[in-house]
C-alpha positions as CSV (number, residue, x, y, z in Angstrom):
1,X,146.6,101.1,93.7
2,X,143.3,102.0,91.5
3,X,141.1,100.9,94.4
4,X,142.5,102.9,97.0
5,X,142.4,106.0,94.4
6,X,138.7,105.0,94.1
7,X,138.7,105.4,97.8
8,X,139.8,108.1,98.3
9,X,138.2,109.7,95.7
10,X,134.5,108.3,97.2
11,X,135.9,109.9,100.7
12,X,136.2,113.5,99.4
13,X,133.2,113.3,97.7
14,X,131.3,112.2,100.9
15,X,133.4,114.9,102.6
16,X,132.1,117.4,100.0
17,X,128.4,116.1,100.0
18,X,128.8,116.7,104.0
19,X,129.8,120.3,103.9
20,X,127.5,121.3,101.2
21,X,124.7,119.7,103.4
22,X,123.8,122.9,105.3
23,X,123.7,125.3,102.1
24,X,121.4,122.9,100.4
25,X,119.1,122.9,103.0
26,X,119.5,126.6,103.2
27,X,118.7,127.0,99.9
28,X,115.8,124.6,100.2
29,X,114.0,126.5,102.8
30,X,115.1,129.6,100.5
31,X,112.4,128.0,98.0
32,X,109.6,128.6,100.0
33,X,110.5,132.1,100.8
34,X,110.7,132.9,97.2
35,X,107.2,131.7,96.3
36,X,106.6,134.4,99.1
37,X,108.9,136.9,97.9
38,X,107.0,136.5,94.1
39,X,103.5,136.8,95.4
40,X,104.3,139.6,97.6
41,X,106.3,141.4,93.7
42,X,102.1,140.9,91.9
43,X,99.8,141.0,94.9
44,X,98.2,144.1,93.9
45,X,97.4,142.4,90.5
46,X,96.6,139.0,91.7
47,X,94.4,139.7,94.3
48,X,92.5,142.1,91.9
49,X,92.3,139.5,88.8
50,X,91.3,136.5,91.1
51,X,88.4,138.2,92.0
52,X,86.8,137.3,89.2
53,X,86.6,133.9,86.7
54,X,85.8,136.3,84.0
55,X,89.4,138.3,84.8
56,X,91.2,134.8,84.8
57,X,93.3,136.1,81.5
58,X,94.5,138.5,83.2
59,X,95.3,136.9,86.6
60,X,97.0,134.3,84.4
61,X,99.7,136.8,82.6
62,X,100.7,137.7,86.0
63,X,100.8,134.4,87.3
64,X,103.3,133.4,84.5
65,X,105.7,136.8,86.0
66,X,105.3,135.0,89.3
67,X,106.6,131.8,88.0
68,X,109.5,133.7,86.4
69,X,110.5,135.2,89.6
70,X,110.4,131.9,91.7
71,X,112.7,130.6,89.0
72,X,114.9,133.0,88.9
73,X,115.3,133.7,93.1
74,X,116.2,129.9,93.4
75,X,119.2,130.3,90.6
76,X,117.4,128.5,88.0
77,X,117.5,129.7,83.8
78,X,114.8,128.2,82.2
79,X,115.1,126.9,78.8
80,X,111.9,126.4,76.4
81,X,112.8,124.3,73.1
82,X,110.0,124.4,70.5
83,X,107.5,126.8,71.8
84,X,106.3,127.4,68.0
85,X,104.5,124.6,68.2
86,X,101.9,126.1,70.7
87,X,99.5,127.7,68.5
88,X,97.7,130.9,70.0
89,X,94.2,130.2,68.9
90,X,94.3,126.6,69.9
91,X,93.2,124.7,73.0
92,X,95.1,122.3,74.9
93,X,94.8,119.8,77.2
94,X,98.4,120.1,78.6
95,X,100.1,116.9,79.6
96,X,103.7,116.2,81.1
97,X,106.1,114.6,83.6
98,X,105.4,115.4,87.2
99,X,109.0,115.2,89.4
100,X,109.1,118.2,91.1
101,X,107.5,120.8,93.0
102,X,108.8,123.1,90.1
103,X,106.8,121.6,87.5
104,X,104.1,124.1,88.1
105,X,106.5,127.3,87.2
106,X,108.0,125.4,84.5
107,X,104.6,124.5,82.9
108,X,103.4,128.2,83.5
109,X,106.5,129.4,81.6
110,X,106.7,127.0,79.0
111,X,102.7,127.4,77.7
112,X,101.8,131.1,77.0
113,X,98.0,130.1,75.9
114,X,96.1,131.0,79.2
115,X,95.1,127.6,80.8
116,X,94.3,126.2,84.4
117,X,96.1,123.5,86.0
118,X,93.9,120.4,87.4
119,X,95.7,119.9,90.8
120,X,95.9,118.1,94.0
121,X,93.4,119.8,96.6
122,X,96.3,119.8,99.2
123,X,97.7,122.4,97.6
124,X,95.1,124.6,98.7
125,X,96.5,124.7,102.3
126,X,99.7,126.2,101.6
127,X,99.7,129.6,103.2
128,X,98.6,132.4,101.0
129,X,99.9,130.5,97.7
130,X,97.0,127.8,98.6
131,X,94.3,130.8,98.6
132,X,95.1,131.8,94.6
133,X,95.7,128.4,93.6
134,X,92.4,127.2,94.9
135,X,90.5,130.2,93.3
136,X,91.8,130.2,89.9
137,X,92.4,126.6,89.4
138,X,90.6,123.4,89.3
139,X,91.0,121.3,92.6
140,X,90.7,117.5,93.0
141,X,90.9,115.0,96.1
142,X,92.5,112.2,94.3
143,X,90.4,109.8,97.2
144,X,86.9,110.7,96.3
145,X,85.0,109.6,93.5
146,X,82.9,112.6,93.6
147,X,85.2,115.0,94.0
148,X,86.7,112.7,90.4
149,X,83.6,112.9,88.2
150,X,83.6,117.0,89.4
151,X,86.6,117.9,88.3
152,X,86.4,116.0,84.7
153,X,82.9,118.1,84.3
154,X,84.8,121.3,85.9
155,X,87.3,120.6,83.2
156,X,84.7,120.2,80.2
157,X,82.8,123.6,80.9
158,X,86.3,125.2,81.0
159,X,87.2,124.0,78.0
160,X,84.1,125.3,76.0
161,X,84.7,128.1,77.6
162,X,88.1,128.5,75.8
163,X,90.1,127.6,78.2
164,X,93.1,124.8,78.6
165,X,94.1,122.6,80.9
166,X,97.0,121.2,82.7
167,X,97.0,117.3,83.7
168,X,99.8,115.4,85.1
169,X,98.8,112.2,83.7
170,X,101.3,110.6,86.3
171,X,98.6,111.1,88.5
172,X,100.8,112.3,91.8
173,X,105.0,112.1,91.8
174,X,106.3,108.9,91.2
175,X,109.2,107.5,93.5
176,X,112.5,109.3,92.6
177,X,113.9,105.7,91.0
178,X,110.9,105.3,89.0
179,X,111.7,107.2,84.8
180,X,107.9,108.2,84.5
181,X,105.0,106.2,85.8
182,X,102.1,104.8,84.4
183,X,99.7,107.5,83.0
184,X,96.1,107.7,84.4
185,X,93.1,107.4,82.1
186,X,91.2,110.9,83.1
187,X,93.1,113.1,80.8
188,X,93.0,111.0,77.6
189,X,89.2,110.7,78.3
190,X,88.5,114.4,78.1
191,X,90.7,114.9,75.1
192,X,88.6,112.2,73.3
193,X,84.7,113.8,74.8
194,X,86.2,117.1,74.0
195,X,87.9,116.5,70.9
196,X,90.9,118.7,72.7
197,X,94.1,118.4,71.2
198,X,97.0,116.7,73.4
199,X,100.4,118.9,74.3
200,X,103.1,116.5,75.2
201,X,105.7,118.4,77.5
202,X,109.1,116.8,79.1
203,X,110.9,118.1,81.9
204,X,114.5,116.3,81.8
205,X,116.1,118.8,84.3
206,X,113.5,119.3,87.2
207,X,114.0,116.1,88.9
208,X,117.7,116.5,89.0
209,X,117.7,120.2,90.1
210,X,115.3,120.0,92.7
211,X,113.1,116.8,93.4
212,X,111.5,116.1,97.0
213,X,114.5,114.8,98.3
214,X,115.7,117.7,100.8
215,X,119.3,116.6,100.5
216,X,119.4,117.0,96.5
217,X,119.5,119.6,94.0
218,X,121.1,122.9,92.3
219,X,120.9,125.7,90.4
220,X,121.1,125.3,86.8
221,X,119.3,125.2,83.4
222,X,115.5,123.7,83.3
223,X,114.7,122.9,80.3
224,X,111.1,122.4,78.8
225,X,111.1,120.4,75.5
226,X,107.6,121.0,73.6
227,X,106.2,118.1,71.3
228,X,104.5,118.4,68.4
229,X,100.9,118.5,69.4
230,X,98.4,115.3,69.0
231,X,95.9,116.6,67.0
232,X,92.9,114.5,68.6
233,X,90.6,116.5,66.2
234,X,92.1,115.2,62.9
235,X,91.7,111.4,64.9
236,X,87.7,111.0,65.1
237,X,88.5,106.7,66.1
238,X,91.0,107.3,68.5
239,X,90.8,105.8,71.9
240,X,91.8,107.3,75.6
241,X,94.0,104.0,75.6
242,X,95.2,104.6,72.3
243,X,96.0,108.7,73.0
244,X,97.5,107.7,76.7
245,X,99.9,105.3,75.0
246,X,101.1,107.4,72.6
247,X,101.4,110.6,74.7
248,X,103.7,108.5,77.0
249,X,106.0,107.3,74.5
250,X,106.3,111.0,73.2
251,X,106.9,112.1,77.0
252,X,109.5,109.5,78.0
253,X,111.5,110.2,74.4
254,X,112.1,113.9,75.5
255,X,113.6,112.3,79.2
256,X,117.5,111.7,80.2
257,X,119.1,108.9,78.4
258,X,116.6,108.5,75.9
């Protein structure tokens, strides 16, 4: 009797799954007309304050309005926990799980210190979108060596500049099974050269609500759960190893089931 409840229980969920199937891919291609939608709300200001590297600051406060839009069109409430912990006169290098094509608006909302995000190049050939990320942002083509070693002294000179930046140490997004992959080196490396203080940030929701699977997600709560920073400063022995390890740990704690 229990199995054939189980049964029939499994059938009207794959029922269910099947009828929703159109909507989510509706609201899928929805995303992409959004990132439109929120471009076209700032493009006066945008287009003005990328101009510029010296208006960066500015372009950046509108960038955050843009990410807030997005967020909001697709049915999503985000949710920062801890935001004291940012400091306003402090740098950053800003580190956290990468699961979704979200991630960028949730970082942008999360951290209000103005800061760049160290991205793949191929984001650069998304229509209009790629022409602002690849002026105000540094770009890197994770094949080249040279293109590498550019980025990590594009990174530096921002930095001194006063500037933060955003790394996803995961290096690219994992497979949808894996919890968080193995961090790359790069970021912990700068900290250490720069003497740049670590930001730890976990994203438990944006895999769940919308991950590259087409066939998955929904509207709902995103939360962005700030750690205490690693004050690399206050470390003068530490190691990249030594900062990459223990930024993981602090990642993966803030992550589902943990």
């Amino acid at each position: 009797m229990k199995r054939k409840a189980n049964r029939t229980l499994r059938s009207k969920f794959t029922a269910f799954q099947g009828i929703m199937l159109p909507f989510r891919l509706l609201w899928r291609l929805w995303f992409y007309l959004s990132i439109f939608i929120a471009i076209a709300a700032v493009f006066p200001f945008i287009l003005v304050f990328s101009l510029k590297p010296a208006w960066y600051r500015y372009f950046f406060r509108f960038e955050r309005i843009w990410a807030y839009i997005v967020l909001l069109l697709m049915g999503f409430i985000p949710v920062v926990k801890n935001r004291h912990l940012i400091r306003a006169d402090r740098q950053y290098i800003i580190t956290a799980n990468h699961t979704s094509m979200i991630d960028i608006m949730m970082t942008l909302i999360a951290v209000p210190n103005v800061f760049l995000f160290i991205g793949k190049k191929e984001l650069a050939s998304y229509p209009l979108f790629g022409y602002f990320y690849r002026r105000t942002n540094i770009l890197v083509d994770r094949k080249s060596y040279s293109s590498k070693k550019f980025v990590y002294w594009k990174a530096a000179e921002k930095i001194a500049e006063g500037y933060s930046v955003c790394i996803y140490p995961e290096g690219g997004v994992p497979n949808e099974d894996v919890e968080l992959a193995p961090f790359k080196i790069g970021a912990f490396k700068l900290a250490v050269e720069t003497s740049t203080d670590i930001l730890p940030i976990s994203f438990p929701d944006n895999k769940k609500h919308f991950s590259y699977n087409f066939l998955k997600g929904h509207p709902g709560i995103l939360r962005a759960i700030i750690h205490p920073p690693i004050e690399v400063s206050k470390l003068p022995f530490v190691t990249a190893e030594e900062l990459r390890d223990k930024t993981y740990s602090i990642i993966l704690s803030g992550l589902p089931g943990r």
